[in-house]
N, C-alpha and C positions, 0 to 999 in steps of 0.2 A: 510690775516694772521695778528694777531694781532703785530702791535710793540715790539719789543726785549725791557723787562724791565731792566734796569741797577741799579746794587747795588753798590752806591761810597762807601768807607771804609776810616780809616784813615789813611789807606797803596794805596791810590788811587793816583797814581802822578796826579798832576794840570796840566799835558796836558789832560787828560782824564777827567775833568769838566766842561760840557759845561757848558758856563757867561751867566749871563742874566736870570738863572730860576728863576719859584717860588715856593717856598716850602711849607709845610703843615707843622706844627712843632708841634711834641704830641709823647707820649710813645706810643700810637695807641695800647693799650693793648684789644686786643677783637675786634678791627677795628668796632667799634657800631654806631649807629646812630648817636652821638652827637662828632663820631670820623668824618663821613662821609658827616657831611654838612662843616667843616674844609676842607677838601680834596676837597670838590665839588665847594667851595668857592677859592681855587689853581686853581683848573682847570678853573672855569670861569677866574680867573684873567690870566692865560694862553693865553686864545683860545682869550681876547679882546685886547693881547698885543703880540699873536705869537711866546709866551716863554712857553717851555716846563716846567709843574710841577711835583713836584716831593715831598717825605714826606721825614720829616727830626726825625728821631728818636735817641733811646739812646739804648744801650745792653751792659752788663747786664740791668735789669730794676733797675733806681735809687732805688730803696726800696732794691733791694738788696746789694746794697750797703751801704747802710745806716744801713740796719737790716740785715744781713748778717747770724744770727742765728734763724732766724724770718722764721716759715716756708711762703714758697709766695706762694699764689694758682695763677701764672697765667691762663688766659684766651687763650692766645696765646704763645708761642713760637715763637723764632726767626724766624724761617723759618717759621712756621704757619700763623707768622703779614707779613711776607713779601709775600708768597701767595694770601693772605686778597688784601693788599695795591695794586699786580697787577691786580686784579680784578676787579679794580675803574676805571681804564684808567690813571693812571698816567705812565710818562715815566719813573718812577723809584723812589728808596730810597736811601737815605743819612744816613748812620749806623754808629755813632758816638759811639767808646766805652768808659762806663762811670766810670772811674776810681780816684784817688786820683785826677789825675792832671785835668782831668774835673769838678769833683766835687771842687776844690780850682779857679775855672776861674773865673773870676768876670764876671756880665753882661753887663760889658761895653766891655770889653774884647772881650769875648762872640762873640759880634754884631760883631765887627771891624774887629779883625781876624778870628773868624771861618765862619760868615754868608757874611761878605763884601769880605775880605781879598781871603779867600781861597775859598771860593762859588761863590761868584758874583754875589749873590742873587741878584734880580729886585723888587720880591716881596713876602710876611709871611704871611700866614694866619695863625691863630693861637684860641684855644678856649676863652670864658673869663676870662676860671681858671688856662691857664699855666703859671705859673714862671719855671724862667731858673737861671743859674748864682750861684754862691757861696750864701749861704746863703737866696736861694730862691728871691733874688731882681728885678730882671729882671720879670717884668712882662707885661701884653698885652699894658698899657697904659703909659709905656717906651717905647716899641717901637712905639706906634703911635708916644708920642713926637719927635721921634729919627728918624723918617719919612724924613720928608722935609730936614731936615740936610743933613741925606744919599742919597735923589732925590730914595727911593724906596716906593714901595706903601705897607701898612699894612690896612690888613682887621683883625677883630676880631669879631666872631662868639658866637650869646648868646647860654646860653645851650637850652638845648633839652628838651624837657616833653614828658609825653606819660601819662595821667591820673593825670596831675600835680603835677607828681615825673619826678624828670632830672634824665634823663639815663646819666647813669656812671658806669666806670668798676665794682667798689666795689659794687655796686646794682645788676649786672648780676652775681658777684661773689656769694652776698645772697643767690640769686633768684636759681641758681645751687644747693647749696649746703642745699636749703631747697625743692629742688622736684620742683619746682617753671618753669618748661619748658617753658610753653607757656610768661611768664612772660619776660624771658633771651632770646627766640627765638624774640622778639616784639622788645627790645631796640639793640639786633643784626641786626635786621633787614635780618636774617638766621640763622637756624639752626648753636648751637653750635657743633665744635666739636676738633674733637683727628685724630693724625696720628701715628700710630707703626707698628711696623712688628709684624706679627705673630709668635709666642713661640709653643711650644710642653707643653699641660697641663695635667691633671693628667687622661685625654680621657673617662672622666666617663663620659660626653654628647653623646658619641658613642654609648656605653650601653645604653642609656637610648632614645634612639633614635633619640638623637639631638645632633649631632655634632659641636663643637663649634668653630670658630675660637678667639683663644686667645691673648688679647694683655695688656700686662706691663705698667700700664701709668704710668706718674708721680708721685714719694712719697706725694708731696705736693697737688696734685690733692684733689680736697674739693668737687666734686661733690656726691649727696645724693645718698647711695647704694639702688639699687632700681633694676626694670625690667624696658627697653626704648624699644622703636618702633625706627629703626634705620635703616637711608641707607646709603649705604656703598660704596664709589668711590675707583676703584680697574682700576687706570690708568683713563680712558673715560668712564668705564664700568658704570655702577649704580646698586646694586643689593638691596634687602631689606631683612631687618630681624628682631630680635628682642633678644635685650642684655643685660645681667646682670652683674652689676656691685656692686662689694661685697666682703664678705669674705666666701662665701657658707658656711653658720653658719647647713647646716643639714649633713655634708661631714666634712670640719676640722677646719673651721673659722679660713681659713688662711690669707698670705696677700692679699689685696685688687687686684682683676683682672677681667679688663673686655675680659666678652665672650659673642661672637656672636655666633649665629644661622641663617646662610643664607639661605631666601628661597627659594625653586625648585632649589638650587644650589648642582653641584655635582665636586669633583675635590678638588687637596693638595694647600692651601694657605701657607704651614709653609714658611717662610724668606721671605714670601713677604709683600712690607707695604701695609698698607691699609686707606683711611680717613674714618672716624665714626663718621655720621654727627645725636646726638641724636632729632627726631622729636616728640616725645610726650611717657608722662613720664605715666606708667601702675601702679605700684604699690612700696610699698615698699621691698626689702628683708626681704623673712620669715625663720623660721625655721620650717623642716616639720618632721611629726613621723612616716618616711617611705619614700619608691621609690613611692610606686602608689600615695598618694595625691600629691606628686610634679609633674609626670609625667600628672594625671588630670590638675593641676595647670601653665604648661608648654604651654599643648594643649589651656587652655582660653588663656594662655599671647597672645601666637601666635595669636591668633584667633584676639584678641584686638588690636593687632599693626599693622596686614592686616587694621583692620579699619580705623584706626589712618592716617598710611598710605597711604590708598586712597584717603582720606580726605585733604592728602597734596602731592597733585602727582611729586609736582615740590621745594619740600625742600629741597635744597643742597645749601653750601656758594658759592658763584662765586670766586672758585682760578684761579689765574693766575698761569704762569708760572715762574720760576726764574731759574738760572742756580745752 
């Protein structure tokens, strides 16, 4: 059984943090590759010094704080980075929330009381590009200086490439919102995805022979409306299907909602959640002039994301568990 993951807060009393860890320090928005050699560079500094590691993050995400009117397309959710992050092997997260009086902390401050003081951190890994602290000061090669002082060790991790572009959120952000799958699925290192419950929709997929389960993402959600090849974790379960995500511009181009089509699946999903892990992107959303060329149109999709999907038997993110 895998170790119970622990999420500290800032309502977490300090008998309940264990001294000595080390942390992984990043907004981990998307938990990507270039989040995960960070985290993998914790844990090796872990296991050679017998301290538990752990990711040290911020919620809200600083941009929204900062930009507050700004729509944000995250990648992850709170609960979704924190799923991600147990599924690395670390023994937990550090959920700092990022408010006026974080955002006014100096990074000397910073280091002293919240990473020495109140953590007891040992040791930080951290990317080349995070700054921390009021005014963004605080960055990777302060805390090295700041190292030997504190007797803690600092590692900092170069970025990532993958065709000599560095993986980074806002590049898997592009990559989503322009169809770009296999692109966003490469620097996650997994299949992107969503978790909601299912809604009662407007059941014209029942008529038309494909019944859909429906789910409400995020307003800010930027991914490209399209048809996906898609499997679908329903508890342990894994099912597959194929989903469209859109305004169904041939019906009433309304607002934006993705619907699934589970395959050989029979049985009422409404109120339960579900994750939607999109594996390969089929086409764009059309507009059609009539039931039969869509219902023609439905059968290829289908047909195209069994392929898709064989092709990737084993695409799903590794969530952990969290309470």
């Amino acid at each position: 059984m895998a170790p119970h993951f622990i999420v500290i807060r800032d309502s977490t009393p300090a008998s309940a943090i264990p001294r000595g860890a080390v942390v992984a320090m990043g907004n981990f928005d998307g938990v990507h590759l270039g989040h995960r050699a960070v985290i993998a560079a914790a844990l090796e500094m872990g296991r050679t010094h017998n301290r538990p590691a752990f990711a040290l993050t911020f919620e809200p995400h600083p941009r929204r704080f900062f930009s507050p009117n700004t729509p944000q397309f995250r990648l992850t959710d709170e609960r979704a980075k924190l799923r991600l992050l147990a599924g690395t092997g670390l023994a937990g997260a550090v959920v700092m929330t990022f408010d006026k009086s974080r955002a006014g902390t100096s990074a000397q401050d910073f280091i002293h009381h919240d990473l020495i003081g109140r953590l007891g951190v040992s040791g930080i890994a951290v990317g080349y590009d995070f700054h921390f602290g009021k005014g963004r000061v605080g960055s990777p090669s302060l805390l090295v200086n700041e190292a030997p002082r504190l007797g803690i060790e600092v590692d900092v991790q170069p970025h990532v490439d993958i065709d000599e572009r560095p993986v980074s959120s806002s590049a898997i952000r592009t990559a989503l919102a322009e169809g770009q799958l296999d692109e966003a699925t490469t620097m996650l290192g997994a299949p992107w995805f969503v978790t909601g419950e299912v809604i009662h929709g407007e059941k014209r997929g029942r008529d038309l022979g494909y019944p859909t389960a429906n789910i409400r993402l995020d307003a800010n959600c930027a991914l490209k409306h399209g048809i996906y090849a898609v499997r679908v974790g329903r508890g342990a379960e894994r099912l597959e299907g194929v989903a469209s995500f859109g305004r169904r511009p041939t019906f009433d181009n309304g607002a934006p909602l993705l619907e699934i089509f589970l395959f050989d699946f029979k049985g009422d999903l409404y109120g339960e959640v579900l994750d939607c892990a999109f594996v390969g992107f089929i086409r764009e959303e059309l507009k059609f002039e009539g039931v039969e060329p869509l219902i023609r149109q439905m059968d290829e999709d289908s047909a195209r994301a069994r392929v898709l999907l064989a092709a990737a038997p084993d695409a799903f993110p590794n969530l952990g568990s969290i309470d």
